[in-house]
C-alpha positions as CSV (number, residue, x, y, z in Angstrom):
1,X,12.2,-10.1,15.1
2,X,11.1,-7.3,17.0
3,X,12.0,-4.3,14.4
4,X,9.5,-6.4,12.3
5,X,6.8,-6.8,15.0
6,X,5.0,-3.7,14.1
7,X,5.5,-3.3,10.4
8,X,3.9,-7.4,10.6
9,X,0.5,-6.0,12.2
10,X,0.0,-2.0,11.0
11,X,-2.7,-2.8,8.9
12,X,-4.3,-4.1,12.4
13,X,-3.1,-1.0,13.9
14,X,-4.2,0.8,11.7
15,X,-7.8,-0.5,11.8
16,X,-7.8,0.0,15.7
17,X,-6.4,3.5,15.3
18,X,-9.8,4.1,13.1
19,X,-11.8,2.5,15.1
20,X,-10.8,4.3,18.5
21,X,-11.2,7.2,16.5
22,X,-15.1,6.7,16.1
23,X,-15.5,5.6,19.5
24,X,-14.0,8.6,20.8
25,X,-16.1,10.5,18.9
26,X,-19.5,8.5,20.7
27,X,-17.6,9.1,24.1
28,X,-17.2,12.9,23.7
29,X,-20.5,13.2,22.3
30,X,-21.5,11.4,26.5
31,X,-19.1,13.6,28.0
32,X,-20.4,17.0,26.7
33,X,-24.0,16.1,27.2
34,X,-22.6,14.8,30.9
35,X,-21.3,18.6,31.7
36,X,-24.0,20.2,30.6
37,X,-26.0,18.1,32.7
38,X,-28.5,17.3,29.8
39,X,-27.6,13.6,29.9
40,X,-29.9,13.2,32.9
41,X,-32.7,14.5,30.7
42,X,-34.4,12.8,27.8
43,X,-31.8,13.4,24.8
44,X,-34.4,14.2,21.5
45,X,-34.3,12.3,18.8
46,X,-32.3,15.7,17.0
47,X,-29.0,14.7,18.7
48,X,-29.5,10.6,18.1
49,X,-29.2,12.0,14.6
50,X,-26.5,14.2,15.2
51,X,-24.7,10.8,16.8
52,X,-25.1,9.0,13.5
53,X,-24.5,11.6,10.9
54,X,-21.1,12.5,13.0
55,X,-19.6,9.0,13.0
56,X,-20.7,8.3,9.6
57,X,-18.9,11.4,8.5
58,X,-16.0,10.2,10.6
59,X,-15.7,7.1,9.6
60,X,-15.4,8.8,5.6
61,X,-13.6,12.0,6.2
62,X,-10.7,10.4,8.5
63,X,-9.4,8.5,6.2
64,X,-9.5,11.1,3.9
65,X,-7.7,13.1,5.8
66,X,-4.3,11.5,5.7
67,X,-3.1,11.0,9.0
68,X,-3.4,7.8,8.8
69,X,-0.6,7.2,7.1
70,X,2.6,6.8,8.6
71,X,4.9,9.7,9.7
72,X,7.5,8.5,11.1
73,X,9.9,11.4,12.5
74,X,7.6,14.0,11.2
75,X,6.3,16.9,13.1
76,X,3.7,16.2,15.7
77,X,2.3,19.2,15.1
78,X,1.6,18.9,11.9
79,X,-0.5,15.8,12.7
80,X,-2.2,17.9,15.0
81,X,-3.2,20.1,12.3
82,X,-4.8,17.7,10.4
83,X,-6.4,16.2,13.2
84,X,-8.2,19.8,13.9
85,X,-9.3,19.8,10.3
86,X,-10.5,16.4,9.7
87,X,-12.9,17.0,13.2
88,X,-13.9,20.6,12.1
89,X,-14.6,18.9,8.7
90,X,-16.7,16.5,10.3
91,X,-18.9,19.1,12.4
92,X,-18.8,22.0,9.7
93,X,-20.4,19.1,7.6
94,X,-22.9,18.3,10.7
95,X,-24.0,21.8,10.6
96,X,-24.8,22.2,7.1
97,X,-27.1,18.9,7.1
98,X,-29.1,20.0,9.9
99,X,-29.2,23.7,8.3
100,X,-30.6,22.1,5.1
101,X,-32.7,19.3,6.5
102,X,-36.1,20.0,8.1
103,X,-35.5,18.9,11.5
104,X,-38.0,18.2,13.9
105,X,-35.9,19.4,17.1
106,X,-33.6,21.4,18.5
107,X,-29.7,20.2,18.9
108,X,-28.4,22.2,21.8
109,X,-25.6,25.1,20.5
110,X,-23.3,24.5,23.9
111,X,-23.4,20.8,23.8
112,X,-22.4,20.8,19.4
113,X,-19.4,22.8,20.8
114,X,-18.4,21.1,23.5
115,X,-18.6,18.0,21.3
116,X,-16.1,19.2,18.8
117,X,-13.7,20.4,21.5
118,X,-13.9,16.6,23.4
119,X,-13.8,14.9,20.2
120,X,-10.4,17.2,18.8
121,X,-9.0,17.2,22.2
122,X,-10.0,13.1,22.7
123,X,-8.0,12.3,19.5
124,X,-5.1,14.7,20.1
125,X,-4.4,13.0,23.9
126,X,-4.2,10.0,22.3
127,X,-1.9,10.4,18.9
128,X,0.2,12.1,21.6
129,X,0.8,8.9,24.1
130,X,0.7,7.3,20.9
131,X,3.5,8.9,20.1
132,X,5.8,8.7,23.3
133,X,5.4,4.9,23.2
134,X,6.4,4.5,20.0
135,X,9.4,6.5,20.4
136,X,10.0,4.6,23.3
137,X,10.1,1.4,21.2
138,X,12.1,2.3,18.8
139,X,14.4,4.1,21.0
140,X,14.7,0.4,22.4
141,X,15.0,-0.8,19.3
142,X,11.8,-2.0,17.9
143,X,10.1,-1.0,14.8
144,X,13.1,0.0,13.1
145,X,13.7,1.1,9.1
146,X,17.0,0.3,7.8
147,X,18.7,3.3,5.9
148,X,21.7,3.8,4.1
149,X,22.7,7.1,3.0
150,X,24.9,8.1,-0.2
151,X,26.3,11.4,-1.1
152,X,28.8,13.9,-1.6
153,X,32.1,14.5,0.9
154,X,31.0,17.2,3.8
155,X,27.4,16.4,3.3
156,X,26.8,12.6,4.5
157,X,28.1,13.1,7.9
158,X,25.2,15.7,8.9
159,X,22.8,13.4,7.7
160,X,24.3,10.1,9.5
161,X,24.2,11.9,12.7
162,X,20.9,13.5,12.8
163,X,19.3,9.8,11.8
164,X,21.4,8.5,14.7
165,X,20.3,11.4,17.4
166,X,17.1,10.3,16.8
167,X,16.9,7.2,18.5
168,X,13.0,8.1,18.5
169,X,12.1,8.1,14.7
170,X,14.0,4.3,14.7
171,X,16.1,4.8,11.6
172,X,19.1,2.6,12.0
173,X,22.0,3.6,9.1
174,X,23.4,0.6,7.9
175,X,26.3,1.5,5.6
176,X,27.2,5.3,4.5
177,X,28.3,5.4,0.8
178,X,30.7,8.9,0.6
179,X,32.0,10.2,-2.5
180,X,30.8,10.8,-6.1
181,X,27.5,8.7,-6.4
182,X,28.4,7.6,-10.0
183,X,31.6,6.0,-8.5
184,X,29.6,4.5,-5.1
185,X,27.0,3.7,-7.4
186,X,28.7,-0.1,-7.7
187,X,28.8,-0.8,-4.1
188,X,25.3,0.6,-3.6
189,X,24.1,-1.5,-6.0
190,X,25.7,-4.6,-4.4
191,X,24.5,-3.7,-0.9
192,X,21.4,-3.5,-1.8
193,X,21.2,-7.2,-3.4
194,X,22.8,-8.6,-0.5
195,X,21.0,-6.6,2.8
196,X,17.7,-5.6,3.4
197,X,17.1,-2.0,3.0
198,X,14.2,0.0,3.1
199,X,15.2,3.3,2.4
200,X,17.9,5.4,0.5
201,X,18.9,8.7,1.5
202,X,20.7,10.6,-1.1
203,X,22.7,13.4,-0.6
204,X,24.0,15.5,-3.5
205,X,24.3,19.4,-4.8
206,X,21.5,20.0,-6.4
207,X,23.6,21.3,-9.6
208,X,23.8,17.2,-9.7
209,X,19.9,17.1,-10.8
210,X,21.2,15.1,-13.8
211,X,22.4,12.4,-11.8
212,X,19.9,13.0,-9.2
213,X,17.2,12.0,-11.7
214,X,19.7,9.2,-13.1
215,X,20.4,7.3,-9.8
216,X,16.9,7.3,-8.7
217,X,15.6,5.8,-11.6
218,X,18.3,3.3,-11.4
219,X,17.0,2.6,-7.5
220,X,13.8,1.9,-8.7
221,X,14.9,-1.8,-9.4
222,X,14.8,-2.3,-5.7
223,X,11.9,-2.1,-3.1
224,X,13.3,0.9,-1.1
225,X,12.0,4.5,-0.5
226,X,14.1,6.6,-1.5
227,X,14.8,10.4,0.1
228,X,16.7,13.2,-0.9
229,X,18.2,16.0,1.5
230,X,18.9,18.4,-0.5
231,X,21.2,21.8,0.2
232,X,19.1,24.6,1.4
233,X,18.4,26.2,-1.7
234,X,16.4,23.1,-2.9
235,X,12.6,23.1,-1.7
236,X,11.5,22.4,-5.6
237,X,13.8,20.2,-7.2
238,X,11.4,17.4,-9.5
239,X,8.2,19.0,-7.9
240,X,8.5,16.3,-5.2
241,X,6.1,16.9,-1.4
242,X,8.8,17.7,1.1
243,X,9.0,16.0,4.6
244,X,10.5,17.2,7.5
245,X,11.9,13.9,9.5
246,X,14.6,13.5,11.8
247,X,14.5,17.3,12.3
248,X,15.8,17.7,8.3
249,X,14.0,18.4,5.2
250,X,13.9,16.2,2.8
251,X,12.1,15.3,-0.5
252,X,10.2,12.1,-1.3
253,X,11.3,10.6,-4.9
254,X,9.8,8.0,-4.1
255,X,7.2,6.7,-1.3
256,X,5.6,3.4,-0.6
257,X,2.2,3.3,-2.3
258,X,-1.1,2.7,-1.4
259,X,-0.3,3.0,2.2
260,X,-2.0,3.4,5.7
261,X,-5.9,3.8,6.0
262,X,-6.0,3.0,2.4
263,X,-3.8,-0.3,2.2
264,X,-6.4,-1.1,5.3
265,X,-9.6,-0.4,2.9
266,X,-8.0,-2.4,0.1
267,X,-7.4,-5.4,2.2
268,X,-11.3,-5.2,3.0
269,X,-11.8,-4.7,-0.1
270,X,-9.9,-8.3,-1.4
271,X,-11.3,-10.4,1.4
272,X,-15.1,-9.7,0.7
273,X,-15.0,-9.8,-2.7
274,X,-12.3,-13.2,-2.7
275,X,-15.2,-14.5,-0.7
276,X,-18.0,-13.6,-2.5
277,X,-16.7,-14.8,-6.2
278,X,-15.5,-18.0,-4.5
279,X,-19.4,-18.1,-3.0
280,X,-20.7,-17.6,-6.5
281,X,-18.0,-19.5,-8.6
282,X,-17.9,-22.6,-6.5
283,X,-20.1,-24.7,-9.0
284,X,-17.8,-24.0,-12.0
285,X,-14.6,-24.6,-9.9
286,X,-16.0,-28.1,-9.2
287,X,-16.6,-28.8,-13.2
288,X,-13.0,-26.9,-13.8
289,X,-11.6,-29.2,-11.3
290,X,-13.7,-32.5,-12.6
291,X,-12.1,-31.4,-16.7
292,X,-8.6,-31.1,-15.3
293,X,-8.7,-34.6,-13.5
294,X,-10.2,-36.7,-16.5
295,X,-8.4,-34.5,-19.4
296,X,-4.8,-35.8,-18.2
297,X,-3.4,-37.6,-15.0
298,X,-1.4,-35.1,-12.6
299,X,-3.1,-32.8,-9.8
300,X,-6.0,-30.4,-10.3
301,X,-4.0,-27.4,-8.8
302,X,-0.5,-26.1,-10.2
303,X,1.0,-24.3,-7.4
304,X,3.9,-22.2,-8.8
305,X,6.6,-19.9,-7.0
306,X,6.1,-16.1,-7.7
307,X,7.1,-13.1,-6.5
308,X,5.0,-11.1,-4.4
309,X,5.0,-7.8,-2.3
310,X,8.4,-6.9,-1.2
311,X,9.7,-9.6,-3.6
312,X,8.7,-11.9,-0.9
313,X,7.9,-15.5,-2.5
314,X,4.5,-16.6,-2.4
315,X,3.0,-20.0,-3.6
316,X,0.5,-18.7,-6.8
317,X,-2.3,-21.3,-7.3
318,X,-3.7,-22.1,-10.8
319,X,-5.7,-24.7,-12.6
320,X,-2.9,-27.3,-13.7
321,X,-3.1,-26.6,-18.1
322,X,-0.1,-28.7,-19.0
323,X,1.2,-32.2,-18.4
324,X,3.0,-32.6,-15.1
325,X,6.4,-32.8,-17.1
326,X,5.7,-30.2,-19.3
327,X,9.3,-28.3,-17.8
328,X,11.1,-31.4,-16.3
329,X,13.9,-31.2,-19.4
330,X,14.0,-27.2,-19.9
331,X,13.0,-25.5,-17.3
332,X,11.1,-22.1,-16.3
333,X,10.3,-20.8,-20.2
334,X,8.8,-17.5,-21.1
335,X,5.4,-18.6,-22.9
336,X,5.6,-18.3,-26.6
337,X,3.0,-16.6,-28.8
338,X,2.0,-19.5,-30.8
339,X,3.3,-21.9,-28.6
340,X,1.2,-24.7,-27.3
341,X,2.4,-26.9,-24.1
342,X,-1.0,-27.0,-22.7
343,X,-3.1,-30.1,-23.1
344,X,-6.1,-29.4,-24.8
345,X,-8.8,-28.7,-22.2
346,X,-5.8,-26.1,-20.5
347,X,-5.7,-24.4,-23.3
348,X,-9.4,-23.8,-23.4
349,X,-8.9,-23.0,-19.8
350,X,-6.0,-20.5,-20.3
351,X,-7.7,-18.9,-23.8
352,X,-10.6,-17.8,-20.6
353,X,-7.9,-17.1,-17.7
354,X,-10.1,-19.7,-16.1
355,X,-7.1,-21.2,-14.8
356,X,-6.3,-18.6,-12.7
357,X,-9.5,-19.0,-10.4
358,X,-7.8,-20.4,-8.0
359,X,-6.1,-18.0,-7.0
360,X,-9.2,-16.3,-4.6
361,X,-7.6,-18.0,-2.0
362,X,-4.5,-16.4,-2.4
363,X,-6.3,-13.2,-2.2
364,X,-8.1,-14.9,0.7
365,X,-5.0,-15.7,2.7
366,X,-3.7,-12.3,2.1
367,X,-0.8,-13.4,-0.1
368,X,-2.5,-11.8,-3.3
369,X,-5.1,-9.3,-4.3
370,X,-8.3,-9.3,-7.0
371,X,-6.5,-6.8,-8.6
372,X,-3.0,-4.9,-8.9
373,X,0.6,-5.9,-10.8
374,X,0.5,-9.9,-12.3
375,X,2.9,-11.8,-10.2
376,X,6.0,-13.2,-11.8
377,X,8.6,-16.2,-11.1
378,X,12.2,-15.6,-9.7
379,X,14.2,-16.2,-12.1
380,X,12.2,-13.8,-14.9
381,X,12.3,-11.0,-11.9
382,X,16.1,-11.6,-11.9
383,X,16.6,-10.9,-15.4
384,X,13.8,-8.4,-16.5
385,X,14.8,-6.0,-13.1
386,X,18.3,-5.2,-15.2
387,X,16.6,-4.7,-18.7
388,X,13.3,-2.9,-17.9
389,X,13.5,0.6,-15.9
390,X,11.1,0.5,-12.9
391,X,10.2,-3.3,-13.0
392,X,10.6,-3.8,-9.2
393,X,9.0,-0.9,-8.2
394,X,5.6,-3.3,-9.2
395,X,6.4,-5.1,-6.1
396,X,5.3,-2.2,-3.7
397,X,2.1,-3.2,-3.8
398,X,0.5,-7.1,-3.7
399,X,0.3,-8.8,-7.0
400,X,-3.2,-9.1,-8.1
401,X,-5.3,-12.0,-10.4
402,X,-6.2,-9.0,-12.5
403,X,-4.8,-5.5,-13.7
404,X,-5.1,-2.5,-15.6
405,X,-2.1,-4.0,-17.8
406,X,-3.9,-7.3,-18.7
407,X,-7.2,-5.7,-19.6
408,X,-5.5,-3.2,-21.6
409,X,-4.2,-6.4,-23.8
410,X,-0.6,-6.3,-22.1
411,X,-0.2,-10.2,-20.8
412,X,1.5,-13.1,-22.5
413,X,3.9,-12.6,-25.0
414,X,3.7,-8.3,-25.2
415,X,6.1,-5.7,-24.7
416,X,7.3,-6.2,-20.9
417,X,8.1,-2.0,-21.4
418,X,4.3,-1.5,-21.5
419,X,3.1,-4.1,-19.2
420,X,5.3,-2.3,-16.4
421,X,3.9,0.7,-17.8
422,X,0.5,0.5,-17.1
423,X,1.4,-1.6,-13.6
424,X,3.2,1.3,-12.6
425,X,0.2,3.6,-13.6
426,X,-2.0,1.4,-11.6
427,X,-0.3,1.6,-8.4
428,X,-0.2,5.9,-9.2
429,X,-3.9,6.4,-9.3
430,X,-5.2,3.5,-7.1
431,X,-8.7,4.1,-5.8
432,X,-11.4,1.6,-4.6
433,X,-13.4,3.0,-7.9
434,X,-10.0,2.1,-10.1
435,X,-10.1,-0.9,-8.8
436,X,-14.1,-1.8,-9.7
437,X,-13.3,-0.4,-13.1
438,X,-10.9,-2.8,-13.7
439,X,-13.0,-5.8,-12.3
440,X,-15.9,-5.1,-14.3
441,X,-13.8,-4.4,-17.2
442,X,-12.3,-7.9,-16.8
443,X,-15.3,-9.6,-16.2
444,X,-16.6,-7.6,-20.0
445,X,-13.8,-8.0,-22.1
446,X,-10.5,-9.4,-19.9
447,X,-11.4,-13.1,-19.7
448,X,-10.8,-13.7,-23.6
449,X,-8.3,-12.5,-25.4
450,X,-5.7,-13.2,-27.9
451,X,-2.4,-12.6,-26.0
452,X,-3.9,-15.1,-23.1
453,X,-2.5,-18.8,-22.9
């Protein structure tokens, strides 16, 4: 319960974080004006406009700026850093406007300065209380990760007990899996399907790159980061970034995706436009809904089991296509090119994806978004995570109605290789502009298409 407390609200977190951001930004710009004693005196219309083109450039260049994102056991410094950069970004940026704009007034040299010392100063006080009482919670326990670390004899141990010292990053090491990693690998393996994990640290020479490479592939069946200490010689094994947590470096091989400020944007991103198709599809739901009722007796909706984010189940919504019975005698089947179970008016409705409509209020709800990975049911996840390399790693991110794999023709009956292929491209090179791409694309030439149904 409570190592789960946080991880359940970051993305509120997050958004506060932002949003205390900006408003310490409008306080500093107060408190400089306050010392200089120029508050008392009619402020010019020159430093309203300073006011709005700093927290506009705020609000975009913070999130830019990655510290957002979480850094849990990383070097506080280092935060710092680009704290001092993001805010020098943002009045560097301030100068240049008013150097190329034709002001009207003057924008006081002493109080510009003192503003960019408040506001650096303001946002460094508190990402440093920030970070004592998060240390204190996790020292007590809450917001934990759960790590197990693999390796080599001699080189586990150092790793187990620097996690452990530090109570204050809230790693807890579940298991330690010493010896060859090609003869652990088995009991790994079977941890990991029985126990909740969210991160492997591996430990092995790096004359082992060969199975390095081999055994991190084979973890990305399972929703885990997964971190590599390597020896000291070994800053630029795989051209990975490099992370110094827990006081040891380590490389990422693999990090959760689309993370922080940005899974905060995306979430904005879903509601609004969940909202606004709903707003503007409502009248052909209503005939959708009308067809399915008349064209054979059942319910309008379908609601189906599938695996969402974190392979946690969600309950998919669709337009019901096929007779209520239409898997009573053999169960969950893979569709069939060629194959027709649907009554007639669902397979007009699948042929245009209409049937999957429904499914803005999943994104509404938060259990889906517009666009990312296409959900899947349990027991398909269960057999395509052992045949197809990287499958699960699709679950990092929230399934979506759309994605780049279905408008690039892989859905239905394809090559499952391909499909995770393109998911896994996707979830790479996400960006708010990737995603409008892929909407409009999907609205042009995604609705109909041959492999749909």
């Amino acid at each position: 319960m409570k190592e789960g407390f946080l991880r359940e609200h970051s993305r509120s977190v997050i958004a506060f974080t932002w949003l205390v951001d900006l408003l310490a930004v409008i306080v500093a710009f107060f408190a400089s004006g306050l010392v200089l004693g120029l508050v008392s005196r009619n402020v010019s219309s020159m430093h309203w406009e300073a006011l709005s083109v700093g927290v506009l450039l705020a609000a975009a260049y913070f999130p830019a700026s990655a510290f957002y994102r979480t850094r849990r056991g990383e070097s506080l410094l280092l935060e710092l850093r680009l704290v001092f950069f993001a805010v020098s970004a943002v009045f560097v940026s301030m100068a240049l406007v008013n150097a190329l704009s034709e002001g009207n007034g003057h924008f006081d040299r002493n109080w510009f300065l003192l503003w960019w010392f408040f506001s650096f100063s303001a946002l460094c006080f508190y990402r440093i209380a920030g970070r004592a009482l998060l240390r204190s919670l996790r020292s007590s326990g809450f917001n934990r990760r759960f790590v197990i670390v693999v390796g080599e004899p001699g080189m586990v141990d150092p790793v187990k007990l620097s996690l452990e010292e530090a109570q204050w990053a809230g790693f807890e090491v579940l298991r330690v899996f010493e010896g060859k990693v090609q003869d652990v690998w088995p009991d790994v393996q079977a941890f990991l399907d029985r126990n909740h994990v969210d991160q492997v640290w591996l430990t092995v020479p790096l004359r082992s790159e060969y199975h390095l490479r081999k055994y991190a592939e084979r973890l990305g069946r399972y929703v885990v980061d997964v971190r590599y200490v390597p020896d000291t010689a070994g800053m630029v094994l795989l051209g990975r970034s490099v992370s110094f947590i827990a006081g040891m470096p380590v490389l990422n091989l693999s990090e959760a995706p689309i993370d922080g400020f940005n899974r905060f944007l995306k979430e904005v991103e879903d509601r609004v436009l969940a909202l606004l198709f709903l707003l503007i599809l409502a009248p052909l739901m209503i005939i959708i809904a009308v067809g399915v009722k008349v064209s054979s007796p059942g319910p309008i909706l379908y609601r189906q089991e599938r695996l969402g984010v974190g392979s946690t189940p969600i309950r998919m919504f669709k337009f019901r296509s096929m007779p209520v019975d239409a898997e009573s005698s053999s169960g969950p089947v893979w569709n069939k090119k060629g194959e027709v179970r649907a009554t007639p008016f669902g397979h007009f409705l699948r042929s245009t994806s209409l049937d999957e409509l429904p499914q803005l209020f999943n994104v509404l709800f938060g259990d889906m978004s517009i666009v990312g990975p296409r959900p899947e049911r349990p027991v398909f996840v269960k057999q395509f995570k052992e045949e197809i390399p990287g499958y699960m790693q699709k679950h990092r991110v929230k399934a979506g109605i759309t994605g780049w794999a279905q408008i690039n023709g892989w859905r239905g009956d394809t090559d499952l290789n391909k499909r995770i292929e393109h998911d896994l491209y996707y979830i790479q090179h996400w960006s708010l502009l990737f995603d409008f791409k892929i909407i409009l694309l999907t609205i042009t030439r995604g609705l109909i298409h041959k492999n749909a149904g």
